[in-house]
N, C-alpha and C positions, 0 to 999 in steps of 0.2 A: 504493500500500500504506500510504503513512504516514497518506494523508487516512482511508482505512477505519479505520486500526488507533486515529484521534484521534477517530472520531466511533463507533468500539462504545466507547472507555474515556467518553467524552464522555454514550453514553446510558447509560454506566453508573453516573456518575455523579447523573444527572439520575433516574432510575431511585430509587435508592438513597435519594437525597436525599428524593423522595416519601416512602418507605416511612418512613422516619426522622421526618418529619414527624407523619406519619397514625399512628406508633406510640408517638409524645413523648407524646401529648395521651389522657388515658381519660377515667370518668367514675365518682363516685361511684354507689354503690347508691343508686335514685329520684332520681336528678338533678335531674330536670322534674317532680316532686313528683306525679306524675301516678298514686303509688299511697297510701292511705293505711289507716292500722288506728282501732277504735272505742277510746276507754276501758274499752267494757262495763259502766259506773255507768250506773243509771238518771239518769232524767232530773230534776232539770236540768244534771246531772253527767255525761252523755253524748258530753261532746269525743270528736273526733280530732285527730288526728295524721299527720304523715307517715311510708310505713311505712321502717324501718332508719334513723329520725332520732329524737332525744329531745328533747323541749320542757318551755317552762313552767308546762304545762299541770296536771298532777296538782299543782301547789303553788297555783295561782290558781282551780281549779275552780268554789270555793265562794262567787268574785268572776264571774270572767268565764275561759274559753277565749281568752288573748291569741292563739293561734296557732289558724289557722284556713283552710280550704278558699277559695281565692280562683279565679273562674273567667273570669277578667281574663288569660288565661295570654301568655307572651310566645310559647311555643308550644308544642301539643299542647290538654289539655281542662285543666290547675290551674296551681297558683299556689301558692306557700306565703305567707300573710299575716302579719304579727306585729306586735303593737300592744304601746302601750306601757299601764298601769293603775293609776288611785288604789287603790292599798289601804292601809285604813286611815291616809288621809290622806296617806300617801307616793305618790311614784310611782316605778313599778317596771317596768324594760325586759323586752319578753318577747324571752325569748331561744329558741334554736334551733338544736341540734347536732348534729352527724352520728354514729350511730352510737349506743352507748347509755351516757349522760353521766348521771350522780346529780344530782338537783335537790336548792335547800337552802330549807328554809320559814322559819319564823322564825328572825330578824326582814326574812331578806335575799328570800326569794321569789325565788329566782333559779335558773340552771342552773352548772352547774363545766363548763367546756368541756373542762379536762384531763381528765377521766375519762371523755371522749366518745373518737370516734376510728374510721377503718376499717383495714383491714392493706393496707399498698403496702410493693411489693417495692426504690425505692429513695425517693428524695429528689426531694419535690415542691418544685418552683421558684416556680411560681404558680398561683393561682384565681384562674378568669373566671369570670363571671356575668351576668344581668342583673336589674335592681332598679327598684324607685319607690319614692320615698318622700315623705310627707306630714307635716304638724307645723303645728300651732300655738303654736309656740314659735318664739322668733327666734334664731340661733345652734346647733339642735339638727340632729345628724346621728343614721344609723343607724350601725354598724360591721359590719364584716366580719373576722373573726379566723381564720390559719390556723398550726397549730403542728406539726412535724417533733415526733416523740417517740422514745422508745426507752427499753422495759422496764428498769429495774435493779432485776437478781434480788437485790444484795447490799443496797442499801437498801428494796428492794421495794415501790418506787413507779419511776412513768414522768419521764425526764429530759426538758428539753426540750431539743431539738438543733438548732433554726429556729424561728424567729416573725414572723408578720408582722399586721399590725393597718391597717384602712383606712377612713378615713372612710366616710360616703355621705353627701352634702348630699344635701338638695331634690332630687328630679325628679318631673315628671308624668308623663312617659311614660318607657316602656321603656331604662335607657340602661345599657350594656357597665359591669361594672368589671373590672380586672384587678388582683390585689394578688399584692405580688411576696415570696419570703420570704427573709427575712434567713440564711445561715446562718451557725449558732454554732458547731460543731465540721464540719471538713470529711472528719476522720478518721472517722468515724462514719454508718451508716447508719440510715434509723430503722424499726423494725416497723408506724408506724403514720403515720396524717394524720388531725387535728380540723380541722372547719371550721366556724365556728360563727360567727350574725346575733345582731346586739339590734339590737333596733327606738329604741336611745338609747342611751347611753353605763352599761352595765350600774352602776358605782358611782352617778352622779347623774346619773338619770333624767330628763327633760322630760318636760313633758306634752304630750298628744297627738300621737306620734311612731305612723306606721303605715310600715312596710314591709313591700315585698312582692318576695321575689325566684323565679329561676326559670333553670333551665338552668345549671346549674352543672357545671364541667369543672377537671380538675385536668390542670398541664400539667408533663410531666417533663423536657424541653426543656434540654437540658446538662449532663443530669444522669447520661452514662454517661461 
């Protein structure tokens, strides 16, 4: 009786422990970037985009589409691509946010990743992914930036309540990252998750910096 009674509490454990697993880990809306929307400008103003993500796009049009259909995919048929671009002699990281993020034009050409964002029910631990990335610059990475937030009706802006920030050096092929998030207030839970790429270090940019990532998963893993 004791050996039955150690091997049902035993699969029930093991059981349990499955499900906890497989129920830790979800995934953003288009993960695998495998759906996307047009601009609707004519041409040669015609970008897209990834759909339920915001990009650099509507601020660089009139240069170039930094973000862009890649079918180089790590799996499934796309890719999201994102380059870095001179304009008007500077250069300027494109960037890339989940969810729908205000972009700023002059002089910055850039995206605000706080004001991007999806709604999760508690506190994201970490983002995995997978990425490549390219440069002709010596020194230059891409980033990966993910931010816990939480509406404040009395100041009536989003706090941030986690952050976490992660390089990406070089690679040619396909490789994992996992970035882990810091959190700032433990008392608190947050209404939302940013996840947001530059293809270089969004204040000072490199030239020639392309990244390209793909499969993205948010993992909520100790977070009940």
């Amino acid at each position: 009786m004791k050996t039955i009674t150690r091997l049902f509490f035993l699969s029930l454990f093991f059981f349990f422990g499955s499900a906890i697993k497989s129920f830790a880990q979800t995934s953003l809306p288009n993960p695998g970037f495998e759906h996307w929307d047009s601009s609707g400008n004519p041409p040669p103003f015609d970008w897209h985009q990834p759909s339920d993500w915001s990009s650099t796009n509507p601020v660089t049009e009139f240069n170039s589409a930094g973000i862009t259909k890649s079918v180089g995919a790590h799996a499934g048929s796309f890719a999201a691509q994102i380059k870095s671009q001179n304009i008007f002699g500077t250069q300027r990281a494109g960037g890339l946010v989940c969810g729908h993020a205000k972009t700023q034009s002059i002089p910055d050409y850039t995206i605000l990743p706080i004001t991007g964002g999806e709604p999760v029910g508690s506190k994201t631990k970490k983002v995995r992914g997978y990425y490549k990335f390219s440069t002709i610059t010596s020194g230059d990475s891409a980033y990966v930036i993910a931010i816990n937030k939480k509406w404040n009706s009395g100041l009536n802006q989003p706090d941030t309540i986690g952050l976490g920030i992660l390089k990406l050096p070089p690679a040619s092929s396909y490789t994992l990252f996992e970035l882990n998030i810091a959190d700032w207030d433990s008392l608190i839970a947050p209404d939302s998750i940013v996840v947001a790429f530059f293809s270089s270090n969004p204040d000072t940019a490199f030239e020639g910096g392309t990244l390209v990532v793909d499969d993205v998963e948010l993992d909520f893993s100790n977070a009940i």
